[in-house]
C-alpha positions as CSV (number, residue, x, y, z in Angstrom):
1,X,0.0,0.0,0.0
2,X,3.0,2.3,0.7
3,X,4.6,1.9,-2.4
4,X,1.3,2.9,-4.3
5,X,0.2,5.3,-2.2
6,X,2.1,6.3,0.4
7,X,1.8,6.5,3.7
8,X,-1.8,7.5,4.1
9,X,-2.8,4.7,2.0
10,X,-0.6,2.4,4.2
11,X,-2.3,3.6,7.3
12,X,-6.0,3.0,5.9
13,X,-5.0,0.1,4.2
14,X,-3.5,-1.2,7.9
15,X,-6.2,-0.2,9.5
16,X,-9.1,-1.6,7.8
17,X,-7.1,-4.8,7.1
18,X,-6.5,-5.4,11.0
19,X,-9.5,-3.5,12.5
20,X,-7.5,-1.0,14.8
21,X,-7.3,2.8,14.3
22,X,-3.7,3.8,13.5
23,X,-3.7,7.4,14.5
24,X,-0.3,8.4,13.3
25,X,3.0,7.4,10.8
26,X,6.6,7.7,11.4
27,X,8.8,7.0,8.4
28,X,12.8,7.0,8.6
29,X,15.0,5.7,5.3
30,X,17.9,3.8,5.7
31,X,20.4,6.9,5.9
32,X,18.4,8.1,9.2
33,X,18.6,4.7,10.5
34,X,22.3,4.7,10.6
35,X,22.5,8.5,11.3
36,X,20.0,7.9,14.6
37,X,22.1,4.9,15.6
38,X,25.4,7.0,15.3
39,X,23.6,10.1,17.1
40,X,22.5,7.8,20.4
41,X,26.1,6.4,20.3
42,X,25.3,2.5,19.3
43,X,22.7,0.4,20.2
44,X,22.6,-3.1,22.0
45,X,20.7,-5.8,20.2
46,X,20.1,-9.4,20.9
47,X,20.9,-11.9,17.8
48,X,19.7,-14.9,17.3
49,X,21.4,-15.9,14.0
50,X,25.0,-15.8,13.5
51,X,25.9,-14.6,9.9
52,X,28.5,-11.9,8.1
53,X,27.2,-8.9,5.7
54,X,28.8,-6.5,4.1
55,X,32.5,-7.4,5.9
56,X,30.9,-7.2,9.5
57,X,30.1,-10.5,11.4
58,X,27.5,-11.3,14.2
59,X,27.5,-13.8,16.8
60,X,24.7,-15.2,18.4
61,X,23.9,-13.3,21.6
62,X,23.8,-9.4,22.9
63,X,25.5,-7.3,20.1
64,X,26.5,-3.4,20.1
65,X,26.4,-2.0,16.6
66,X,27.4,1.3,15.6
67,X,25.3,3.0,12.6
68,X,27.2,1.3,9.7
69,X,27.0,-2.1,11.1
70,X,23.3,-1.3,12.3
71,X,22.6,-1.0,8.2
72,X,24.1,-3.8,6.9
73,X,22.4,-6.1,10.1
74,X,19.2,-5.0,9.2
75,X,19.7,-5.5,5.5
76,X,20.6,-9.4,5.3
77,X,18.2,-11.9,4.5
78,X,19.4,-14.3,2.1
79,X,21.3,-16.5,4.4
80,X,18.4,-16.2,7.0
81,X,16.0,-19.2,7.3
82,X,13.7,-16.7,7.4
83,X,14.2,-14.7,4.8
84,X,12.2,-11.3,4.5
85,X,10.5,-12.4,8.1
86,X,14.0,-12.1,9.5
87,X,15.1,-8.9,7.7
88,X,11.9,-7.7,9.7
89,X,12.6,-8.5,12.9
90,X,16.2,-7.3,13.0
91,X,14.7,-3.7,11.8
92,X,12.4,-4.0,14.6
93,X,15.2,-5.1,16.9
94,X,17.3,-1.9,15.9
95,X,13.9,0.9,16.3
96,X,13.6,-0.6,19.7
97,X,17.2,0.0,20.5
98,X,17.1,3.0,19.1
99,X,14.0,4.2,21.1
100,X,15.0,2.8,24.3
101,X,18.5,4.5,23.9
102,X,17.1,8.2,23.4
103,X,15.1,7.5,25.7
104,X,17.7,7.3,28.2
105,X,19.6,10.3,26.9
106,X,20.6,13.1,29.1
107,X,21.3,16.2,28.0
108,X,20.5,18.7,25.2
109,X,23.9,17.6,23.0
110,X,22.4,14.1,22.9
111,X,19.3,15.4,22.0
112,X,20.4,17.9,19.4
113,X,22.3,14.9,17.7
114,X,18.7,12.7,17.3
115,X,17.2,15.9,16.6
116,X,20.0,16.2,12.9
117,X,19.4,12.4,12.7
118,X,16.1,12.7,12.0
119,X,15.8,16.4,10.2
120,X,15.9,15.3,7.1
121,X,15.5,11.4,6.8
122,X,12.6,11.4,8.5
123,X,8.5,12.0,7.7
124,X,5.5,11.9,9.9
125,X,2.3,13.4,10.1
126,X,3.0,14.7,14.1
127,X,3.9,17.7,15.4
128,X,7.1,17.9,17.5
129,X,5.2,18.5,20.9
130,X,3.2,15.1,19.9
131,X,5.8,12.9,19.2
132,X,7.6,14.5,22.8
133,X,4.2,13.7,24.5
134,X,4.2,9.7,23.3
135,X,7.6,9.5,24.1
136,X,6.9,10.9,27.3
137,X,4.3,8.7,28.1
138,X,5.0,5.9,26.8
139,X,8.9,5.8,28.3
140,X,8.3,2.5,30.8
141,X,6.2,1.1,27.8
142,X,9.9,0.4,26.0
143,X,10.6,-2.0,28.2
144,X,7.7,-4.1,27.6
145,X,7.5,-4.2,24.1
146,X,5.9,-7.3,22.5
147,X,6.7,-7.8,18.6
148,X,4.0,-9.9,16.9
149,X,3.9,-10.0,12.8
150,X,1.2,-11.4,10.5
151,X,2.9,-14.9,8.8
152,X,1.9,-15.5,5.0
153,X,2.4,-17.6,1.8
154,X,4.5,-15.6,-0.8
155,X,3.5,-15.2,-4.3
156,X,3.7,-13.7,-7.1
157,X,2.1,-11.2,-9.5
158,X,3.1,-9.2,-12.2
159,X,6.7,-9.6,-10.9
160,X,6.1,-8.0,-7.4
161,X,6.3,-10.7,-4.8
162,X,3.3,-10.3,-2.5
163,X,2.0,-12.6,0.8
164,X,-1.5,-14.4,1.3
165,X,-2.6,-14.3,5.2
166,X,-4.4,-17.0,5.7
167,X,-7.9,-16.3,8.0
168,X,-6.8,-17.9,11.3
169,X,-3.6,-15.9,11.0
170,X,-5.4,-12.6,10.8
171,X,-7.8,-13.4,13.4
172,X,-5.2,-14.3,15.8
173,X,-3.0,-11.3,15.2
174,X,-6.3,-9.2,15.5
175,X,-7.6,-10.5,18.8
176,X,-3.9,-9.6,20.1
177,X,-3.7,-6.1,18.7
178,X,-7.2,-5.6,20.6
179,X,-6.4,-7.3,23.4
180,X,-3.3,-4.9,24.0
181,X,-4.7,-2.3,22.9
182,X,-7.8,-2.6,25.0
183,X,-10.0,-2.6,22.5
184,X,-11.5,-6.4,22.8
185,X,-15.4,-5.6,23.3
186,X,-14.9,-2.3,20.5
């Protein structure tokens, strides 16, 4: 839906597909990923697939990645069993350590370094004093994130490589967006 039309189309699409509002987007390229991990001083993931890309190798177990090797970590996914599924997880792996890191900043340097980070490889539809508010309070949330992700059967169609959710899938990742969102009887 992104790709066709943008991220307003993502969001509706999202929305309606799962049945939960989705009142804002954040969008970062890959230049602000590796600019924001750089700007919070490295991040601290846990790995759980030991492979090399682009010269850098990772071990199983708790790794510290600077911006470059943040990148090319969150770009493999041919050696990885679980191919684009993977690539997902470790790009979810490195928001989470980014948030949790500038959430821990002190001091208006560090901030002022996120703050050119994001400037220009970054897109949203919040205001400044929004996004400060969510982070605000949502700070002790960080550490209780659960990751969940709809599974499919890939195919494809006019050379674009798409995935089939099957029902019982979508149902069970919709009951757990409600149910953690508190929206089970809505």
């Amino acid at each position: 839906a992104y790709a066709f039309g943008g991220a307003a189309m993502a969001m509706d699409t999202v929305q309606k597909y799962v049945d939960i509002p989705i009142d804002h987007y954040v969008s970062i390229n890959m230049k602000g990923l590796k600019e924001l991990v750089d700007a919070v001083g490295g991040i601290e993931v846990n790995n759980n697939l030991t492979f090399s890309q682009d010269g850098y190798d990772f071990p199983i177990g708790k790794i510290t990645l600077n911006g470059d090797q943040a990148l090319s970590y969150s770009r493999m996914r041919y050696e990885d069993p679980n191919g684009d599924y993977g690539r997902q997880e470790r790009q979810r792996k490195i928001v989470e350590g980014v948030a949790k890191k500038v959430l821990s900043l002190n001091g208006v340097s560090n901030y002022q370094s996120v703050l050119n980070a994001l400037e220009s490889n970054m897109k949203t539809d919040m205001s400044f004093d929004e996004m400060k508010k969510i982070a605000l309070d949502y700070r002790d949330a960080f550490g209780t994130i659960k990751q969940d992700q709809l599974q499919g059967e890939g195919f494809m169609q006019d050379n674009i490589s798409y995935q089939k959710v099957s029902d019982q899938e979508l149902d069970r990742v919709k009951k757990e967006l409600k149910e953690q969102m508190n929206l089970e009887n809505k």
